[in-house]
Residue, then its C-alpha position, 0 to 999 in steps of 0.5 A: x500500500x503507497x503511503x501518501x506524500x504527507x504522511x511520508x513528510x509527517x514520518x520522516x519529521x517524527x525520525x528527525x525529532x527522535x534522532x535529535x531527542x535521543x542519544x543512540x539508536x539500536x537499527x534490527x531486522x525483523x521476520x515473523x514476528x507475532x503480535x504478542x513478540x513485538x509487544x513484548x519487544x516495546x515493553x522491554x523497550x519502554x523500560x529502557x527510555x527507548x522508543x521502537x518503531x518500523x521504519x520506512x528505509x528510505x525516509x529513515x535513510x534521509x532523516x540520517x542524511x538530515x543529520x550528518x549520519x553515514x550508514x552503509x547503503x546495504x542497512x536500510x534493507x527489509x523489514x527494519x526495526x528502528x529503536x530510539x535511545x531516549x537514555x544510553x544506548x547500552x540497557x537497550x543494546x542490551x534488550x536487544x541482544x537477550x531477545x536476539x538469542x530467544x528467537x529462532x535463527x534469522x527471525x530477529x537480528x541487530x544489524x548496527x547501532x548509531x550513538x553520538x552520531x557514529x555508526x557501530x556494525x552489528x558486531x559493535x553494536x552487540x559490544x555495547x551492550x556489555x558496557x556498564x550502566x551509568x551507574x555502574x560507570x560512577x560507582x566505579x569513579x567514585x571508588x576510585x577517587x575515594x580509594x587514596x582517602x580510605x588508605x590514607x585513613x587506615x594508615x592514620x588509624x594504623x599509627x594511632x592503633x599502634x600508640x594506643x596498643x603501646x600505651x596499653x601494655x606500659x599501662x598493664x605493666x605498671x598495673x601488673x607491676x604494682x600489684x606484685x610490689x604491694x603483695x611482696x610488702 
């Protein structure tokens, strides 16, 4: 069925707004998928901030051309799944490769990724997906810029442990010393 001159504008206004809204797009081949699949697949997607859609290839393909993106030619072939990153790339790069291997061979595989306007082959685009979260990535950061300081504090403590344990033992020994001189008078 042709799709009408303003309804081609109208879509291909919508894949501009989302590239210019989001910070990556997860690009997937699709073949045979049920209703219940696909719906299971927006779920997921949802609860990763992203947004999926069926594209047009050649009104995605300009959208990307709109953006100063450069996709190979041989991409935008078939049925094409469209996934928008409203957050990182990663969780959804992610969903995508656990749902990959769910499926039967060739029924759904990620063919690339675009983030921060750089294209990632379907290889890389599986990488990413290993990424840590963000996070995980600051957690990583602050234990790092923290670490001098809780070694520098258990160096301290160390040192004040060791004249207290000094103290102690002069304390005891004169305690213990005293005791036996009053039992010996």
């Amino acid at each position: 069925m042709a799709i009408s001159r303003t309804r081609k504008e109208e879509l291909l206004a919508e894949y501009e707004q989302q590239l210019d809204q989001s910070q990556g797009l997860i690009l997937a081949h699709y073949k045979a998928l049920t209703v219940a699949q696909f719906e299971e697949l927006r779920r997921l997607t949802r609860e990763q901030n992203g947004q999926i859609f069926v594209v047009k290839n050649t009104l995605l393909q300009h959208a990307l051309d709109a953006n100063g993106i450069k996709v190979p030619g041989d991409l935008l072939i078939g049925p094409t799944l469209a996934a928008f990153c409203h957050q990182a790339a990663p969780p959804l790069a992610k969903v995508f490769r656990e749902y990959a291997k769910e499926m039967e061979e060739g029924r759904f595989t990620v063919r690339g990724a675009i983030v921060e306007k750089h294209f990632y082959t379907a290889e890389q685009a599986i990488q990413l997906a290993d990424l840590p979260g963000r996070e995980q990535l600051l957690a990583q950061v602050l234990g790092t810029i923290n670490a001098p300081a809780s070694q520098m504090v258990g160096v301290v403590a160390g040192g004040i442990r060791q004249i207290l344990n000094v103290v102690q033992a002069y304390v005891d020994k004169l305690e213990g010393g005293g005791t036996t001189a009053e039992a010996a008078a």
